[in-house]
DOKEZA-594354 format. One line per field, with one value per residue (C-alpha): y negated, z, x. Coordinates in steps of 0.05 Angstrom, whole numbers, plus 5000, padded with zeros to 4 digits. Layout:
# residues N
y	Y|...
z	Z|...
x	X|...
***
This chain:
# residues 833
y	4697|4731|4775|4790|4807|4851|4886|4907|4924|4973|5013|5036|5056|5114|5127|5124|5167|5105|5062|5098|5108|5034|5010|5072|5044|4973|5004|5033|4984|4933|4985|4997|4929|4897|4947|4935|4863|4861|4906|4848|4789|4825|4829|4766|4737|4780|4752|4673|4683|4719|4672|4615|4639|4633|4686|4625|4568|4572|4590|4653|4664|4742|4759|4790|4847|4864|4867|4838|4760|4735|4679|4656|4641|4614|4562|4549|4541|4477|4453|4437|4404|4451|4448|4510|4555|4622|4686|4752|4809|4878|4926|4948|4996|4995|5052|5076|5092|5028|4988|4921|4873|4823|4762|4702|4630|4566|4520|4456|4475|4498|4455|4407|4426|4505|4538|4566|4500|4457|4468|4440|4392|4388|4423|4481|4475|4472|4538|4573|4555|4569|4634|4667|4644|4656|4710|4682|4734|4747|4769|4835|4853|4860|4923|4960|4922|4955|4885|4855|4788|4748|4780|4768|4693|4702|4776|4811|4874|4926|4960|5043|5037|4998|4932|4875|4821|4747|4719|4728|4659|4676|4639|4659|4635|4690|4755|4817|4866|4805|4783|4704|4683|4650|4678|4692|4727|4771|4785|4812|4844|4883|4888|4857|4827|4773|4793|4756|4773|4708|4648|4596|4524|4479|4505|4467|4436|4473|4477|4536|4583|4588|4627|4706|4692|4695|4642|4678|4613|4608|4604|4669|4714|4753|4743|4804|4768|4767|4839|4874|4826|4890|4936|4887|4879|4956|4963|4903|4943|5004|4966|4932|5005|5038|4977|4978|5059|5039|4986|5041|5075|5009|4996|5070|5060|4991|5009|5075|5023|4976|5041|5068|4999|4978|4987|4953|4885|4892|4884|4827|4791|4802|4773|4710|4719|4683|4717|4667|4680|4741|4743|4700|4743|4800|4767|4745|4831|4831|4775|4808|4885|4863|4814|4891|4934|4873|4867|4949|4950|4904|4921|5000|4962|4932|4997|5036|4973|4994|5068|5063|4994|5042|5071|5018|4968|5037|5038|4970|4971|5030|5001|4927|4913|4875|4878|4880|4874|4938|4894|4855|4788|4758|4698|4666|4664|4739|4747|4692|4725|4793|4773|4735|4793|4840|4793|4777|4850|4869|4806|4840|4906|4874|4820|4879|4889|4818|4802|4860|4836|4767|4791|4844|4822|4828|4889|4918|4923|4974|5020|5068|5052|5116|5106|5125|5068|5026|5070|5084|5005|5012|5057|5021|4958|5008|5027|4957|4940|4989|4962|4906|4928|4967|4906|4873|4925|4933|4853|4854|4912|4872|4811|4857|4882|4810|4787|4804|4876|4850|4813|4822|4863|4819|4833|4906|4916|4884|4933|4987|4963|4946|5029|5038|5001|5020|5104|5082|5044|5096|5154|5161|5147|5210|5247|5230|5255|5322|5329|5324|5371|5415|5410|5425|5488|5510|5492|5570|5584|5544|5544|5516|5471|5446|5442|5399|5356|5353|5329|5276|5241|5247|5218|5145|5160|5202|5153|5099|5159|5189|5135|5132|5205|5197|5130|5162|5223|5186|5152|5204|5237|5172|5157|5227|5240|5177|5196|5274|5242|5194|5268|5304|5246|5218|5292|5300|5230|5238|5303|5271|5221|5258|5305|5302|5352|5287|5214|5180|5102|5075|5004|4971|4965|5033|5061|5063|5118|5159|5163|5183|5231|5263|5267|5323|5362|5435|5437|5371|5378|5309|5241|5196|5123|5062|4991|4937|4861|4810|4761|4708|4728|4672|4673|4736|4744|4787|4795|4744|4687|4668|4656|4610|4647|4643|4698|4734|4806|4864|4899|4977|5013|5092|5139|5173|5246|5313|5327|5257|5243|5296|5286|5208|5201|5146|5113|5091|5085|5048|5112|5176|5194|5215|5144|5098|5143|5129|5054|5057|5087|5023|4964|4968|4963|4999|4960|4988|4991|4935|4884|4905|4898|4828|4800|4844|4871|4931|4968|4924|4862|4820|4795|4738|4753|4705|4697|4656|4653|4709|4704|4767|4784|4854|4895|4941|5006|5039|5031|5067|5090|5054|5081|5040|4984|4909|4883|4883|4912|4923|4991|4986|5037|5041|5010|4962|4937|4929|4897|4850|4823|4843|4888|4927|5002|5022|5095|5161|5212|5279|5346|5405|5468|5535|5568|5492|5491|5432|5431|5437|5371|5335|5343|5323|5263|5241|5254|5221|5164|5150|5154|5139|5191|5166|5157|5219|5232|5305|5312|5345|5293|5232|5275|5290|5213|5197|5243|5216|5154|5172|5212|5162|5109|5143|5166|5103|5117|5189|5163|5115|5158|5207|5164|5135|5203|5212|5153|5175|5249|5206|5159|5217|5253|5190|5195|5269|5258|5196|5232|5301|5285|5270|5336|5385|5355|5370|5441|5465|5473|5517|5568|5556|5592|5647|5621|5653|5595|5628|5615|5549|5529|5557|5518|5452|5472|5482|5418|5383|5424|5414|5346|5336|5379|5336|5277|5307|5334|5248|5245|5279|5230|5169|5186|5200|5127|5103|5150|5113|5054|5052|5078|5045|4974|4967|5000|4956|4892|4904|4936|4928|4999|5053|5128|5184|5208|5268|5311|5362|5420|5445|5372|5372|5438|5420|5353|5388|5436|5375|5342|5412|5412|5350|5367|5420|5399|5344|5388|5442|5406|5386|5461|5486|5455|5473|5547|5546|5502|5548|5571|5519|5470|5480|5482|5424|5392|5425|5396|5323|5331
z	4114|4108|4059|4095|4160|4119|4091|4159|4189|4127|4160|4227|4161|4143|4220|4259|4307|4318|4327|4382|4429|4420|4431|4491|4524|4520|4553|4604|4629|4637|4655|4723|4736|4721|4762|4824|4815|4814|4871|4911|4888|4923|4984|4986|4965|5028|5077|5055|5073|5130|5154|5133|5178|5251|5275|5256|5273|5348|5418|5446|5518|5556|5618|5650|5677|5607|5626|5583|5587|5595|5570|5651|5648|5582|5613|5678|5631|5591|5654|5672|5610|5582|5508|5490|5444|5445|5399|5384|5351|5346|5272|5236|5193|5126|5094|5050|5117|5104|5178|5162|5207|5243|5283|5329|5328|5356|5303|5334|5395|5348|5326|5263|5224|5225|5176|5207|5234|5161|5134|5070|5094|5152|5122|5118|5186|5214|5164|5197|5270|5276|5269|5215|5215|5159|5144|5112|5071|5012|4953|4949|5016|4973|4943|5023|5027|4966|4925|4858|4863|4831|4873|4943|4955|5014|5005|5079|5069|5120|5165|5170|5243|5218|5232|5181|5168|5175|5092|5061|5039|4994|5030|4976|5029|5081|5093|5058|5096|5147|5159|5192|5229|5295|5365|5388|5319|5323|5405|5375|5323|5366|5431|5465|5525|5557|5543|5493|5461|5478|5478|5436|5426|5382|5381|5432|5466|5536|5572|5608|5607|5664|5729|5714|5635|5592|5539|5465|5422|5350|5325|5359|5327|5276|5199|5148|5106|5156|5189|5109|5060|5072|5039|4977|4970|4968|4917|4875|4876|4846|4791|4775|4778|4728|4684|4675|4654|4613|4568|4553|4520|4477|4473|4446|4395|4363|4357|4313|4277|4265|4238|4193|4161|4146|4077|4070|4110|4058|4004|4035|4044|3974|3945|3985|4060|4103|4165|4204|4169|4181|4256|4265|4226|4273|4331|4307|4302|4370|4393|4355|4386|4452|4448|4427|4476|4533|4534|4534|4579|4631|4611|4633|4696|4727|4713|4751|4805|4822|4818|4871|4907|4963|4985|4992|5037|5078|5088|5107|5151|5181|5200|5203|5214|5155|5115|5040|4984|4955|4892|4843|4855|4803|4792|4728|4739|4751|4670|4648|4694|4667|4589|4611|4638|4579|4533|4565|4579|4508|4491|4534|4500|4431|4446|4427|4360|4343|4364|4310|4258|4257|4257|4207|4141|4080|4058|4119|4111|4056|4098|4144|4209|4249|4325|4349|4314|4367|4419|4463|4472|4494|4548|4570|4573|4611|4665|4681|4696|4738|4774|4782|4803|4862|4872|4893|4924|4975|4978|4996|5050|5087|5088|5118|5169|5192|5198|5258|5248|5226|5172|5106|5066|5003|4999|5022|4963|4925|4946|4931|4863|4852|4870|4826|4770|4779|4773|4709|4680|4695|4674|4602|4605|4654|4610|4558|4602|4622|4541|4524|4578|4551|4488|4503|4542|4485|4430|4410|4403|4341|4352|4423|4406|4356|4401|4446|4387|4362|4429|4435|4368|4406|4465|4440|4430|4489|4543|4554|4565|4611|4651|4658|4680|4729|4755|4766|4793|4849|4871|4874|4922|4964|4968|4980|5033|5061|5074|5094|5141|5168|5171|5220|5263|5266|5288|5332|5360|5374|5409|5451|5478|5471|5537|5563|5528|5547|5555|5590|5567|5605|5635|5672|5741|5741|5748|5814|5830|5771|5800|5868|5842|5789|5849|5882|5824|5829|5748|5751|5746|5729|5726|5676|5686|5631|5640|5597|5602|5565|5579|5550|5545|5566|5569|5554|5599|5554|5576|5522|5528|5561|5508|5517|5472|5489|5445|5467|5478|5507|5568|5569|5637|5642|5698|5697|5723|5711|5642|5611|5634|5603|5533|5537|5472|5489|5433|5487|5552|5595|5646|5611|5607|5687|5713|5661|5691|5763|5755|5719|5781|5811|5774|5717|5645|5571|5516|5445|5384|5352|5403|5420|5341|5343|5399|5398|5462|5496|5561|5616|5585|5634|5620|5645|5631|5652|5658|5687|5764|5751|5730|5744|5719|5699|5672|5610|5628|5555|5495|5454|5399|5377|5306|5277|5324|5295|5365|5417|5474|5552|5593|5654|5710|5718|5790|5779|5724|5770|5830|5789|5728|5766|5693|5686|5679|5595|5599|5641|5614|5647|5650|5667|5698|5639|5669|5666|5637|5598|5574|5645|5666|5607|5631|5687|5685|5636|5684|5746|5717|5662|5601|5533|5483|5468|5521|5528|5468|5460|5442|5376|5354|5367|5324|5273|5264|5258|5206|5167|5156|5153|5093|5062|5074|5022|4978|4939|4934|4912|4856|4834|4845|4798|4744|4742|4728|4667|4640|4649|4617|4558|4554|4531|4489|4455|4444|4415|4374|4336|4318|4299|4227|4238|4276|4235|4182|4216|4236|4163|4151|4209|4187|4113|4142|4175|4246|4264|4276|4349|4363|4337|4375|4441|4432|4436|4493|4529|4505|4533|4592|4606|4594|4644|4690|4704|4708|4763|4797|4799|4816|4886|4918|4890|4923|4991|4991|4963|5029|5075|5054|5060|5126|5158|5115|5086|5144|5203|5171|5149|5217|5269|5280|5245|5214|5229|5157|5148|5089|5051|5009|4981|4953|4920|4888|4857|4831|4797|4771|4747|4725|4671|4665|4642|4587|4562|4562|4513|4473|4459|4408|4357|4375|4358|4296|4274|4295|4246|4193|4130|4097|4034|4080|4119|4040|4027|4088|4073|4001|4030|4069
x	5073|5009|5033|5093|5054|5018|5067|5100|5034|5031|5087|5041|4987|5047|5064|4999|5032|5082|5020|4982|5038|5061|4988|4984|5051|5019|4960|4982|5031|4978|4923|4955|4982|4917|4886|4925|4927|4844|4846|4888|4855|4796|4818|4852|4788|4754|4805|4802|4727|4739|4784|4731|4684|4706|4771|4827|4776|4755|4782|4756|4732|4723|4705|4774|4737|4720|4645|4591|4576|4509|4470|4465|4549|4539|4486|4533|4590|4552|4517|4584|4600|4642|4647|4631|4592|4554|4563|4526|4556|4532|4514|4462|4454|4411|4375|4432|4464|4520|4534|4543|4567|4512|4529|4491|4511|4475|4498|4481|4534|4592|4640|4623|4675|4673|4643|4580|4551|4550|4475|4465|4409|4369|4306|4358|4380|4313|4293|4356|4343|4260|4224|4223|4290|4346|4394|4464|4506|4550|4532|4563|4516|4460|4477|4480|4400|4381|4368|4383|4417|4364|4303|4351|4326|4273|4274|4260|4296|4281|4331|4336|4308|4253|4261|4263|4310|4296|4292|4357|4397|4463|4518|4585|4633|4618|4666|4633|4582|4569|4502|4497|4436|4410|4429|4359|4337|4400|4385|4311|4349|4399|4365|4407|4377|4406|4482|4527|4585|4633|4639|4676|4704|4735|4812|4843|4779|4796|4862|4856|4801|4751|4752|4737|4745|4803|4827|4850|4872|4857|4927|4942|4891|4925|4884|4869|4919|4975|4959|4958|5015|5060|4997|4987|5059|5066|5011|5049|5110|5079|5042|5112|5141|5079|5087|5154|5159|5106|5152|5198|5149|5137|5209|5216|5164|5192|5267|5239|5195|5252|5305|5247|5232|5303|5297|5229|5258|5323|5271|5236|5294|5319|5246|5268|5241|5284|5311|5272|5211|5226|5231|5171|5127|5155|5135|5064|5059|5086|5033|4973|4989|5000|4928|4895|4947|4931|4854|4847|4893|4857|4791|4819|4855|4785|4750|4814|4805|4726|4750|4805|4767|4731|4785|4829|4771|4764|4846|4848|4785|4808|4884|4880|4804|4792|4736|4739|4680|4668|4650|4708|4705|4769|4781|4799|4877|4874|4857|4906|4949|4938|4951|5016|5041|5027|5055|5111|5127|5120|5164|5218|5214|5216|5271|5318|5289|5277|5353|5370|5327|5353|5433|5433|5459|5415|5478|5469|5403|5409|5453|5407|5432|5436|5413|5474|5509|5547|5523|5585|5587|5519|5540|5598|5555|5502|5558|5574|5511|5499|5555|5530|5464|5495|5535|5473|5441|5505|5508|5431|5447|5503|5448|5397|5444|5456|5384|5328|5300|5233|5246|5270|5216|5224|5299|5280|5250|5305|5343|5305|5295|5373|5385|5327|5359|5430|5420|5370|5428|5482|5428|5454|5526|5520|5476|5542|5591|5552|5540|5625|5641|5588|5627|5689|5673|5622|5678|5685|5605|5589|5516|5516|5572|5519|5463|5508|5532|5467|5441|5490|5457|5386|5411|5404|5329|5312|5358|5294|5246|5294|5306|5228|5234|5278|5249|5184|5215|5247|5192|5151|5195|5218|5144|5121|5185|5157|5087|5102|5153|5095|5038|5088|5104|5037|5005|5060|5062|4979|5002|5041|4995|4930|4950|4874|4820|4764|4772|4718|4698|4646|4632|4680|4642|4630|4702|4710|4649|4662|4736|4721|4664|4723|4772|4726|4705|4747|4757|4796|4877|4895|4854|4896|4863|4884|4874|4879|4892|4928|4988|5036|5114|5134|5216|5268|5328|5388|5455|5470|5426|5356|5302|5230|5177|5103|5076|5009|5023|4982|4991|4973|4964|4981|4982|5044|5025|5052|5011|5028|5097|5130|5100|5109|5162|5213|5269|5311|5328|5377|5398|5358|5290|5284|5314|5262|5200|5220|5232|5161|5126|5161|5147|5193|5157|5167|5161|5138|5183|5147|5149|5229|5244|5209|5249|5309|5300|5331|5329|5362|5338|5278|5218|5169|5097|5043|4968|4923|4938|5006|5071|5115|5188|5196|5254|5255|5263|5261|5226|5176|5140|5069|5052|4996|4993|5005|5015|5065|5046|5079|5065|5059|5046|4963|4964|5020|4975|4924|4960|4994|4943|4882|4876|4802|4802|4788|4785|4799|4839|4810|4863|4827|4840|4841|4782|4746|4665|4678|4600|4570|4632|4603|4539|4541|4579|4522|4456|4505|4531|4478|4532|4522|4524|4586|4623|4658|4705|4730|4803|4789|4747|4798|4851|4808|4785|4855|4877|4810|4843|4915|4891|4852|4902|4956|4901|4913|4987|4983|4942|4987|5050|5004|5000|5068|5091|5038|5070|5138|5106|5074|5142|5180|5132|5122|5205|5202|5137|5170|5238|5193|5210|5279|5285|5258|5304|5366|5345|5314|5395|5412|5338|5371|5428|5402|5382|5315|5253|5240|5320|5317|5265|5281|5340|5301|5262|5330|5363|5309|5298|5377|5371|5297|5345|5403|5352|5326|5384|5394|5324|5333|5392|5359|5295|5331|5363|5284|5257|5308|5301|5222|5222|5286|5282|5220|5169|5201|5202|5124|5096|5158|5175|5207|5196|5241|5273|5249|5270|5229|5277|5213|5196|5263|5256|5191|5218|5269|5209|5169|5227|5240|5168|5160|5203|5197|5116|5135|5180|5128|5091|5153|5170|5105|5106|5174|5148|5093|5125|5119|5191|5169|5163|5237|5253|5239|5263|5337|5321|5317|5376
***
């Protein structure tokens, strides 16, 4: 068997080329899924410790007024004998300029079991609780302090405004760029006086929350996990995507390998090498190239992973809050994992050849099996199961029709994936049909009639690079439909509901004067006060049935004046857009597209929302759009909010005359009041925040989307590049016959640009339905509300460019070569023919 295995390998000795694009395909593929898979075993390793620490483990107590708690309640709360704890949080920033996140506890008045409170031993306790006290963090915090993991024990790093941390204890459980130490060292630390953060108990320990505060339970606070599985599934799906358009390449390479070492396995078999012999030593080539194709693969995948890493922890800190390690942290399943994949992969691709190798006859073996041998039952066989994929993608349709808006985004992506492998599968039986039309019409021009006939015979080698083509094509425009569609109606959306040039956030107690001072200052138009509060839906009143939920929900207060009203986007209303705003100004409530997809509600239907000490029934009077938000939320009119939840004001909106000094307003609303410096937020400023991190949030899928179409680029060079040979062989005839070189190899460029052509002329439909479907399936069963489609003509056109492009970038090195090839060379090829 040795010598066997040896003798095979000899082949890739002869056809290097062969080699390096079977060992590239295998690198790629597992490259990018590697990469994507270390980049979500990160995070999920960031969110189990985040959740470890204390958001899913304790009870959470705010004032209502959404004023600062003191250490004073705190005290009244336990002389009582409340059961309850105090917390600190506030940032700090190191001298690299990185904020990391720092946070109080009193461990011995937490609960036992949580996280925080468990010291190690009592000595460490003590350590942790008495000056100089003890600073708990992660390991990958040390690289924002500036210190090597080995120097970090008792290290007292220093702070960029000078101040110095307590000694530094590792603590591996704790949520990245999250520093853990004792109430009153993080009070000297921030400056915080005698305010707290809140307060906390042992989930479940209090009934009701007490008077002034409110009561957030443990097992309704959302976790990182929760907030971004629609994210990591996203990335999964384009790793699956990139990995498999990077099998074709490998599939491409082995079937040339197999047709180019027919005769060598017909002489193996007659020196007695058993066909089973055969097809194990076959496999144990398989094994050994994917081992090399595997581990460069993943070593390339965790270098892409802390590449790409950044941006993803700012995405998700930026839409979901949750913090992610800027450093890998992989566990050993995530390299198993990795290699299993690879393997198996490149098992897939090879099952073809291996099922070939072990039913050809040792007579058939002699006989140079041309690639289009048996190839229109390939097609037919490729037809039907296209079929069938659209079979399923229909039958997963109708099931997604019949279940709740929100859910569904496994079988979304099913879907999208059944479409996806349907037009792959019907790709070349198309490509077929196109190529006998062509023939017929072209049947009096003999030397396009034999470009078309000649194109037919490459068509069994070029269909697996194709169908990478047009797979990567599609998704490049569903994807990038997809997040142009998201630009426009975000900007527009942030438009809409940005009305005021400067919104004012102060304290809460404050409100009230800054109000009546606005109300006489001549540049004012429009004072647009929010509130805030939350509440408990408790029950749902539809025409069809009545429905007990209990789900914690936001309420949103708005002033509906002149500038806002008109701008306000609704989705739908129960009598037009006029009626819903005057039942607003009288009690009536909208309710935003995610919490109406989550309980199928419409206008018309009722609601009962309670708090402590309030329960109101309210009707729907429309829905709207909430782009961005993972909650559901209830608008309500400003001073219904206020009348009926007792809700605290958040912010003022302030609309100003034209001729308005907005400097000398800012002013002196600053010396008056005693603001902040950032208090007052300019217009500008808020939009161009936002756009910040929608444009880092797809910054990870453009990259992706990027590569997948190298591969697809590299998948069908690797096609041409094998069959160069082959080609110049069956054009030294035509140049024998007079055909100039130039002519002849124009002619390849257009076959091939023809071909790229009508693959992307599939392309553009197929990434329409991929478009809808992400925006009208996929998008409302991750976040609750849906995209308008939106539909970019210039997109198409430069698919179909990329698509030729593509191509005929492939094709120019064969052509090249053919170009050059000296007349003794062409010679010689015509000789061999």
């Amino acid at each position: 068997m040795p010598t066997v295995l040896a003798t095979l390998l000899s082949h890739y000795r002869r056809h290097p080329g062969q080699l390096a694009m079977l060992l590239l395909g295998l690198w790629v593929a597992s490259a990018l899924w590697s990469g994507i898979q270390a980049i979500n075993a990160t995070a999920r390793d960031s969110y189990a410790r985040a959740d470890a620490l204390f958001a899913t483990q304790l009870d959470q107590f705010e004032r209502r007024d959404g004023a600062p708690l003191t250490r004073a309640e705190y005290h009244a709360l336990r002389q009582t004998g409340l059961p309850v704890s105090p917390m600190l949080e506030g940032e700090v920033v190191t001298q690299d300029g990185t904020r990391l996140t720092l946070i109080g506890i009193d461990p011995l008045t937490l609960s036992s079991d949580n996280a925080l409170a468990q010291a190690n031993t009592s000595a460490s306790l003590s350590d942790f609780l008495t000056p100089p006290w003890q600073t708990r963090l992660a390991p990958d915090a040390l690289a924002a302090l500036g210190i090597e993991r080995d120097n970090a024990p008792g290290a007292s790093p220093t702070l960029a405004d000078g101040k110095t941390l307590p000694p530094l204890v590792l603590a591996p459980a704790l949520p990245p760029d999250t520093l853990i130490m004792d109430i009153a060292a993080a009070a000297q630390l921030l400056e915080s006086g005698d305010e707290i953060t809140r307060i906390v108990s042992a989930p479940g320990a209090l009934a009701k929350a007490p008077a002034g505060l409110t009561l957030t339970r443990a097992s309704n606070l959302a976790t990182p996990g929760q907030l971004t599985e629609s994210f990591h599934l996203n990335l999964t799906a384009l790793g699956l995507l990139a990995w498999v358009v990077g099998l074709f390449i490998v599939q491409s390479a082995l079937g040339l390998a197999l047709e180019q070492r027919l005769g060598m396995l017909r002489t193996l078999r007659v020196l007695g090498v058993s066909g089973r012999s055969l097809v194990v030593t076959l496999s144990l080539e398989l094994l050994l190239l994917g081992l090399i194709g595997a581990l460069a693969g993943i070593t390339s995948g965790v270098w892409l992973a802390r590449l790409l890493l950044p941006d993803v922890a700012a995405t998700l800190g930026s839409l979901y809050g949750a913090g992610v390690g800027q450093e890998l942290n992989l566990p050993w399943h995530y390299w198993v994992g990795g290699l299993a994949v690879s393997l198996g992969g490149l098992l897939l691709a090879g099952s073809g050849v291996l099922w070939r190798a072990a039913r050809l006859n040792m007579l058939e073996l002699g006989q140079m099996q041309a690639w289009r041998s048996g190839y229109r039952r390939q097609l037919t066989l490729m037809s039907m199961g296209g079929a069938l994929a659209l079979s399923i993608a229909l039958a997963l349709y109708a099931w997604l029709r019949l279940q709740s808006p929100g859910d569904g985004l496994v079988a979304g992506f099913g879907l999208i994936a059944a479409l996806l492998l349907a037009s792959a599968l019907w790709l070349s039986p198309l490509l077929a049909l196109v190529l006998k039309v062509l023939a017929h019409l072209a049947r009096r021009r003999p030397l396009i009639h034999w470009a078309v006939a000649d194109m037919q015979l490459q068509l069994p080698k070029l269909s697996l690079a194709m169908m990478a083509l047009l797979i990567a094509l599609a998704t490049n425009l569903g994807v990038g439909s997809m997040v142009g569609g998201f630009r426009l109606t975000f900007l527009d959306w942030l438009d809409q509901r940005l009305v005021a040039p400067l919104y004012l956030n102060a304290p809460a107690e404050q409100y009230a004067d800054i109000d009546t001072w606005l109300a006489d200052r001549p540049e004012v138009f429009e004072r647009l006060l929010t509130r805030r509060s939350d509440a408990t839906l408790q029950t749902v009143s539809t025409h069809e049935s009545n429905r007990s939920l209990g789900t914690p929900i936001e309420l949103y207060g708005i002033t509906p004046g002149v500038s806002l009203t008109p701008h306000w986007p609704l989705l739908e209303t129960q009598s037009g857009r006029a009626a819903a705003w005057a039942a607003f100004d009288h009690g009536a409530v909208f309710v935003n597209e995610q919490l109406a997809t989550a309980e199928n509600l419409a206008p018309g239907d009722r609601l009962t929302l309670s708090a402590p000490g309030v329960s109101e029934n309210l009707i729907i009077a429309a829905v709207y759009p909430d782009y961005g938000n993972p909650s559901g939320q209830v608008l309500m009119a400003s001073p219904q909010l206020a009348a009926r939840f007792n809700a605290p004001p958040s912010s003022i909106g302030l609309v100003l005359h034209d001729d308005a000094d907005v400097g000398a307003l800012r002013a002196a609303l600053t010396v008056r009041f005693d603001l902040g410096r950032d208090a007052l937020t300019d217009q500008a400023e808020i939009k161009r925040i936002a756009t910040e991190i929608f444009e880092r949030t797809f910054t990870i899928t453009r990259a992706l989307n990027a590569l997948t179409l190298a591969v697809a680029a590299l998948a069908l060079f690797a096609s041409l590049l094998a069959q160069a040979r082959s080609r110049r062989q069956q054009l030294a005839p035509l140049w024998a016959l007079g055909v100039p070189r130039s002519q002849l190899a124009w002619l390849n460029l257009a076959q091939l640009g023809g071909a790229a052509f009508v693959t992307g002329l599939l392309a553009v439909p197929l990434g329409i339905a991929i478009t809808w479907g992400l925006v009208a399936i996929i998008n409302v069963a991750a976040f609750g509300w849906r995209l308008p489609l939106y539909l970019f003509p210039w997109e198409m056109t430069v698919t179909l460019a990329t698509a030729v492009a593509v191509a005929l970038l492939a094709a120019a090195l064969p052509a090249l070569r053919f170009w050059r090839a000296s007349p003794r060379a062409l010679l010689a090829e015509e000789a061999n023919q």
